[in-house]
N, C-alpha and C positions, 0 to 999 in steps of 0.2 A: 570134842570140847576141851578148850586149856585148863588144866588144872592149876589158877594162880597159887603161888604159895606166900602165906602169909608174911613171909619177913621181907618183901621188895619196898621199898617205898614209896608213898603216893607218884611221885617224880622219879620213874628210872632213868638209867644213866646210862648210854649206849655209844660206842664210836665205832663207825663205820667206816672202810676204807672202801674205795675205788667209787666215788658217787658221782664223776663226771655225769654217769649215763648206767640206762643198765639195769643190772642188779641193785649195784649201791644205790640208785637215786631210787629206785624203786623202794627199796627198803627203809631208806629216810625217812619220807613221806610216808610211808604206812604205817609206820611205830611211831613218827610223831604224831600222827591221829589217833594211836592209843596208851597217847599219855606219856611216851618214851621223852626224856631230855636226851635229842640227838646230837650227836656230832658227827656229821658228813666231814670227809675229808677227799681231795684229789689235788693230783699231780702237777697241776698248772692251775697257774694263778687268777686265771681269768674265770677258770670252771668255782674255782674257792668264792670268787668274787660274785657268780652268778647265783651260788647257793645262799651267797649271806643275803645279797638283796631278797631272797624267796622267805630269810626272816630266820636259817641255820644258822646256829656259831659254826661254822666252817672255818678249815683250817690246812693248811697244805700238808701233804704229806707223801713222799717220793719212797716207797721201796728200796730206790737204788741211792738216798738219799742219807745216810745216816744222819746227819745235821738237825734233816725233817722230822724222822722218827722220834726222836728226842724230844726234840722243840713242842710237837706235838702230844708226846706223852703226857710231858710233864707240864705242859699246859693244862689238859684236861685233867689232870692228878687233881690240878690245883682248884681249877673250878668246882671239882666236885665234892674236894678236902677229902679226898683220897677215897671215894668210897663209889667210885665207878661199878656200874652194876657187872656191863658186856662188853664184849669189842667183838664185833664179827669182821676179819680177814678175810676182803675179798679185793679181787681186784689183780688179774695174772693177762699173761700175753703168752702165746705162739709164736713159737716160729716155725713155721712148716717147711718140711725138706726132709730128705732123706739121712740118716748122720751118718753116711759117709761124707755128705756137700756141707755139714754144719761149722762151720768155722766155731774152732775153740772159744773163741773171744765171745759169739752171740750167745753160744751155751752160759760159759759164764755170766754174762751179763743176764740171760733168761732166771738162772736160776739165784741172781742176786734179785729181782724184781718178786721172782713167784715164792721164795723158799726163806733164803737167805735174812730178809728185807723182813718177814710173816714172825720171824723168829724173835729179831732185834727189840721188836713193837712187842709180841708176847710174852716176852721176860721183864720188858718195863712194869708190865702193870699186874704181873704175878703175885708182886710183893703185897701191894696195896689188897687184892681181892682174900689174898691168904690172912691181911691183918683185920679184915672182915670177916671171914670165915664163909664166906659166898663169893659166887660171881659166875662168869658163864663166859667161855670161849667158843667163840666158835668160827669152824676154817671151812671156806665156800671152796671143796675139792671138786671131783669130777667123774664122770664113771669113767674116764681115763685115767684114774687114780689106782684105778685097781684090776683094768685089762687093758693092754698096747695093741694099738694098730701103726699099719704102719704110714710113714712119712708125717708123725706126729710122734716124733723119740724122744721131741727136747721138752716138749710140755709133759709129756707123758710121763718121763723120769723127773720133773721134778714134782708132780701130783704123787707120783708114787712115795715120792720123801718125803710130801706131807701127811700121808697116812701112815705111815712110818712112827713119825714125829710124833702126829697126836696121837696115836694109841699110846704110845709110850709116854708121855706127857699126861693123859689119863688115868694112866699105871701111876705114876707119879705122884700126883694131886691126890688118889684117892683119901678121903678122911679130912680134908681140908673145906671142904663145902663147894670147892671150884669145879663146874662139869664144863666135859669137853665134848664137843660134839662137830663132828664129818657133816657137810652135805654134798653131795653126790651129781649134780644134774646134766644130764643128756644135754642136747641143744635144745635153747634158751635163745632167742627171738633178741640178741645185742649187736653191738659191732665188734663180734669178738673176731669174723671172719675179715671182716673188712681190715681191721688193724693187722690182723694174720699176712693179709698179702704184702700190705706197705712193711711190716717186717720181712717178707721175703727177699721182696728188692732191695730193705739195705743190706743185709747181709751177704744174700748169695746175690741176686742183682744178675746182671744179661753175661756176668764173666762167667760167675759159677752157673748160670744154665747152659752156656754154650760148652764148658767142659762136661757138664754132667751125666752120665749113663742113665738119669730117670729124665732127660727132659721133656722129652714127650708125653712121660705120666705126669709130668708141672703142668705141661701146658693144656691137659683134657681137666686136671683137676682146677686149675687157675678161671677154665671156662663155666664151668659148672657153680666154683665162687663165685665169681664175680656178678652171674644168671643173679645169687642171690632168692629166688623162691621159697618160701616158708618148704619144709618137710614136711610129712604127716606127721610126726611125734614131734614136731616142734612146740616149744610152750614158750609163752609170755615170760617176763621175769617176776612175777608176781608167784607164779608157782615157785619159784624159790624160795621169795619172803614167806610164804605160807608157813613152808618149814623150819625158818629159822623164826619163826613168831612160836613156834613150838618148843625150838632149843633155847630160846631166851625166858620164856615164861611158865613152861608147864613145871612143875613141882620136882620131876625126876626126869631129864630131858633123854633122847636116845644118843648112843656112838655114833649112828651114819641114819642118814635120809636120803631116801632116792629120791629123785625129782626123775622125770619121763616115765615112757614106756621103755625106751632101749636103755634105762639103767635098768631097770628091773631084769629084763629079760640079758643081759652080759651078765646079771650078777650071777643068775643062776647058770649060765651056760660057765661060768668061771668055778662054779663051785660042783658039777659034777661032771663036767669033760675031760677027758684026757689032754693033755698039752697040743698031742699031733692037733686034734679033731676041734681043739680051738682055737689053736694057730689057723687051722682052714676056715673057721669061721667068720675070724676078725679078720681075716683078707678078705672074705666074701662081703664083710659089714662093710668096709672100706671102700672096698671096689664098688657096692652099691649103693653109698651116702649120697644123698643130695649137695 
């Protein structure tokens, strides 16, 4: 059960990034049924456009976008007169490849989208939640936040700098009334694969597979995406929002939430294995993913 805490106001105040689809739009919808004043936000204009007809203030917002984040910010600064309750950061891409094939440039531009872009947005509205003395961040990480497998290096290191970030950013804030809080989730039932591959091709694309020393592991893994089939420990995106209805509402929220069963079980095989014996592991989880 949520332990609401008295000082929220009748009308809380919530912006959401990545709500084309998903997680984000899942999370919209759910907190606006429990009273939340949301703000969905996405990358293109026409998904902005789709969310306002459903009756959101929606409003665009690009990661890689500095212009956007701004504009956005301080938009909702303003509608709210500066007393924004949440912003939960979600909304990241893959690019999958091995980092020897990863071109500088996609890296870069991954980790302006997932890392870089999370940061920009989250120092905007620090000031305002500290000159309330409340407020609630929260960053929609991954259980590849916190263990690598491989030919997923470039998402994997910039999840890893967002648990980095927020812990310290936690450290930070303590005594201010702002919590900050991790969610974690295994696979989640989005198009996070789908967009995965269309990043593949622009980046590495039929040059860098035909130079590549993994392309034969591209092209069994590319089969296997593409199959697309649910997993067993695959979950809906609503197991998400479950948890972040916890880190925005309950009274003393947690640092990290797992979502799945293969977060739970990496966390612990991270926490008492030796390096060798979990390097074998996460290749064996790799090699045997859906």
């Amino acid at each position: 059960m949520i332990d609401h805490p008295a000082n929220f106001p009748e009308h809380r105040s919530i912006l959401i990034t990545g709500c084309s689809s998903g997680i984000g739009a899942a999370a919209a919808h759910i907190l606006r049924g429990r009273n939340w004043r949301v703000f969905p936000t996405a990358r293109k204009k026409e998904d902005v456009d789709r969310l306002a007809g459903l009756g959101f203030e929606a409003y665009r917002l690009d990661y890689e976008d500095p212009d956007s984040i701004r504009e956005t910010a301080d938009t909702v600064l303003q509608l709210t007169d500066g007393k924004l309750n949440a912003v939960f950061n979600n909304g990241a891409y893959a690019v999958p490849g091995a980092l020897e094939d990863m071109p500088t440039e996609a890296l870069r531009a991954l980790f302006e989208a997932n890392f870089i872009g999370w940061h920009d947005l989250t120092r905007r509205l620090i000031p305002s939640m500290r000159e309330c003395g409340s407020g609630r961040i929260v960053q929609c990480s991954s259980v590849l936040g916190f263990v690598a497998l491989k030919y997923r290096g470039a998402y994997t290191a910039s999840k890893f700098a967002l648990e980095a970030y927020s812990d310290t950013l936690r450290q930070e804030l303590k005594g201010t009334g702002i919590q900050v809080s991790l969610i974690e989730p295994g696979p989640i039932g989005t198009r996070f694969t789908e967009n995965a591959l269309a990043n593949f091709d622009r980046w590495i694309g039929e040059e860098g597979l035909k130079a590549s020393r993994h392309r034969q592991t591209y092209g069994k893994r590319r089969v296997r995406m593409e199959a697309g089939e649910p997993g067993p420990f695959k979950l809906p995106p609503e197991a998400v929002v479950k948890r972040l209805i916890h880190a925005v509402e309950a009274k003393r929220s947690k640092a990290r939430y797992h979502v799945t069963i293969p977060t739970t079980i990496m966390a612990v095989a991270n926490r008492v294995l030796p390096v060798s014996l979990l390097d074998r592991f996460c290749i064996w989880a790799a090699d045997g993913e859906e």
